[in-house]
C-alpha positions in Angstrom: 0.0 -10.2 25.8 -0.3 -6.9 27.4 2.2 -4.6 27.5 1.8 -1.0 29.7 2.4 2.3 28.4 4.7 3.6 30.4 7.3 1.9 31.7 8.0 3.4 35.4 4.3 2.9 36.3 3.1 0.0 37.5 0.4 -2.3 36.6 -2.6 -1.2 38.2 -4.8 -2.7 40.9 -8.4 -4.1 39.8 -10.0 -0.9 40.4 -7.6 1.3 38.6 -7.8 -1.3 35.6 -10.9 -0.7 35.1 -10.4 3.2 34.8 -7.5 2.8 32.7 -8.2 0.1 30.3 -7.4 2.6 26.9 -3.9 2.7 28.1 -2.8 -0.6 27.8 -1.5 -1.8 24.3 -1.6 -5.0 22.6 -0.5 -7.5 20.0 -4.1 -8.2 19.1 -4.5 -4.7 17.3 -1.5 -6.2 14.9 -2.6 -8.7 14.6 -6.4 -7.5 13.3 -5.2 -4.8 11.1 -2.9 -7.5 9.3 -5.7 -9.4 9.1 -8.0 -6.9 8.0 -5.8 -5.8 5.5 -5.2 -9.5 3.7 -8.8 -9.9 4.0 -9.3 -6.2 2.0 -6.3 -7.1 -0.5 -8.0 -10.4 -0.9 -11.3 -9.0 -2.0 -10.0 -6.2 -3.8 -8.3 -9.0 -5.9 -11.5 -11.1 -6.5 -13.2 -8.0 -7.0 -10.8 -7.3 -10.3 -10.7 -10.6 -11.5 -14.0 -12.1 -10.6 -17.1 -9.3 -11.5 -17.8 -7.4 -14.5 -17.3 -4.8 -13.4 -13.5 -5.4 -12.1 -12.9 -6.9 -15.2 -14.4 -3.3 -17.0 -12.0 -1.5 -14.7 -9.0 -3.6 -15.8 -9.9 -3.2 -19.1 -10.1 0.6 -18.8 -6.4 0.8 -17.1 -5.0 -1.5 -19.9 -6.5 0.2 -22.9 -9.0 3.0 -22.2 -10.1 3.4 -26.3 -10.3 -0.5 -26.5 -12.5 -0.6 -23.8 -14.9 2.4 -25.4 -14.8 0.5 -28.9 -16.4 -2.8 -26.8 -19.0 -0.1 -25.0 -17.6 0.0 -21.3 -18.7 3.5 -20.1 -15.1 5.0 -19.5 -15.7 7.9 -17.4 -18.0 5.5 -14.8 -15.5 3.3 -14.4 -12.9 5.9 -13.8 -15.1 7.2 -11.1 -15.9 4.2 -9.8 -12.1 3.3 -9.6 -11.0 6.7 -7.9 -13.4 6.3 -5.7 -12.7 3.1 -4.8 -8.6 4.3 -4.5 -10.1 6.6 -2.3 -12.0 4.5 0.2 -8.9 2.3 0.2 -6.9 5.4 1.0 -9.4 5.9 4.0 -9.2 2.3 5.4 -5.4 2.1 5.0 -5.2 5.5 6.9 -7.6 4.3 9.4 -6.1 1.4 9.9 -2.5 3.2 10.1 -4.0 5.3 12.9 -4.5 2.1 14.9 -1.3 1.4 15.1 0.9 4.4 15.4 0.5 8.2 16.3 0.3 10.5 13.8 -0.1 14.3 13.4 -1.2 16.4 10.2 2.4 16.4 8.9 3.2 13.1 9.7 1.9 11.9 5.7 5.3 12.4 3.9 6.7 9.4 4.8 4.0 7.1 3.7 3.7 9.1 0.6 7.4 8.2 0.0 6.3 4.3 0.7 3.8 4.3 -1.7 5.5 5.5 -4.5 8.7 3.2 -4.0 5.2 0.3 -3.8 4.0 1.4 -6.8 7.0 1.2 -9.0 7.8 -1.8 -7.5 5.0 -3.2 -8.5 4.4 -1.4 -11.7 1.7 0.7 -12.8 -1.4 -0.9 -13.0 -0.7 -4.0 -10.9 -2.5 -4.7 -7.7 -0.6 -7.8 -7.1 2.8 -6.2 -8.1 1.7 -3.5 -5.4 0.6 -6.1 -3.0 4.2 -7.7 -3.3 6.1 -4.8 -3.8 4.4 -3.5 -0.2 5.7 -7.0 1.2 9.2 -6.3 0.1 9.6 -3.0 1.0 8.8 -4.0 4.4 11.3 -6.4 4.2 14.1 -4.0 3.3 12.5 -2.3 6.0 13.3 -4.9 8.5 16.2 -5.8 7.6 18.2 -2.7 7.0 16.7 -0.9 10.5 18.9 -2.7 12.9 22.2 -1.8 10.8 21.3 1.7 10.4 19.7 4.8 12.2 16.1 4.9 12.0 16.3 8.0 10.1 18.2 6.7 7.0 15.3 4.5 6.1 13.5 7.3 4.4 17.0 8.0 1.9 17.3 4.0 1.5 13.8 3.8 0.6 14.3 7.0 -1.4 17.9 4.8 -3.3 15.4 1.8 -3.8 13.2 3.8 -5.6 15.6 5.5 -8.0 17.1 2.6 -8.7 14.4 0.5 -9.6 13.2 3.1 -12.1 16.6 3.0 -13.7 17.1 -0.4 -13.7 13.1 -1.7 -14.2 11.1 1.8 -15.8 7.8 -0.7 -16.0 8.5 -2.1 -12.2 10.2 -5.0 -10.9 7.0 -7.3 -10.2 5.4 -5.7 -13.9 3.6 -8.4 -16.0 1.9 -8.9 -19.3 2.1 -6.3 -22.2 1.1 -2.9 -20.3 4.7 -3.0 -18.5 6.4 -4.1 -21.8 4.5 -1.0 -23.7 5.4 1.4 -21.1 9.0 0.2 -21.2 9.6 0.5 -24.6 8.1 3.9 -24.8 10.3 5.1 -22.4 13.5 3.8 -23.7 12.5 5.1 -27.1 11.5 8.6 -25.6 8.0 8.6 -26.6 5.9 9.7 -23.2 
């Protein structure tokens, strides 16, 4: 389904269509970024749970020391994981651009987004950030019609001060990572 860019223009003749085929917008590019970006979460997830090497980087987020006592070479697979974070940094941007304009200042509110993901999902959980992506856009979605657009950056904001009040390790935190960094916090220790 196309749709035109502007609204008071009409659709052009075969000739012009030809000419002006970049101005037309459609569902398809939706459609192939969601796509694109299940496929990517997909193998980012086999990636971690399936090769050595995913299972080396797990092991270094868990427990760096641990993982030097058993010989993983720490500082590659911090390197390797940063620059992994950043080529998913550059695909998620790239696919962002896709969709919507954007200008150099227009970064602060998915910065906001991906914070209020990542304690969501807890620090250190892909999955947990995978779901806690899914429900932000729900909140998204659902409170948009009942409010101005621009109040979704403060209730996003709210979410994410009170799920680190409520949940310090995330809501969708697992295994003993999340229970470690709870309990440190409500000791004191950082």
């Amino acid at each position: 389904m196309l749709e035109w860019a502007s609204v008071d223009q009409a659709p052009p003749t075969s000739a012009m269509a030809r000419s002006t085929k970049r101005r037309c917008t459609s569902a398809t590019g939706h459609i192939i970024a969601a796509v694109l970006t299940a496929v990517i979460a997909g193998c980012l997830y086999l990636f971690l749970h399936r090769t050595r090497l995913g299972k080396a980087v797990r092991a270094v987020a868990n427990n760096r020391e641990a993982a030097e006592l058993v010989g993983i070479p720490t500082t590659r697979v911090l390197s390797l994981a940063f620059g992994l974070g950043v080529a998913l940094a550059g695909v998620s941007g790239m696919l962002i651009a896709t969709l919507f304009p954007f200008t150099v200042l227009s970064g602060d509110g998915y910065q906001l987004k991906s914070f209020v993901v990542t304690v969501l999902g807890g620090l250190g959980n892909p999955t947990g950030a995978l779901l806690g992506g899914i429900a932000l856009g729900l909140v998204e979605g659902i409170v948009t019609p009942f409010v101005p657009v621009s109040w979704t950056l403060v209730i996003e904001f709210m979410l994410f001060v009170a799920v680190l009040i409520v949940f310090p390790g995330g809501v969708f935190a697992s295994g003993g990572l999340a229970r470690r960094r709870t309990r440190g916090i409500q000791r004191g220790a950082f």
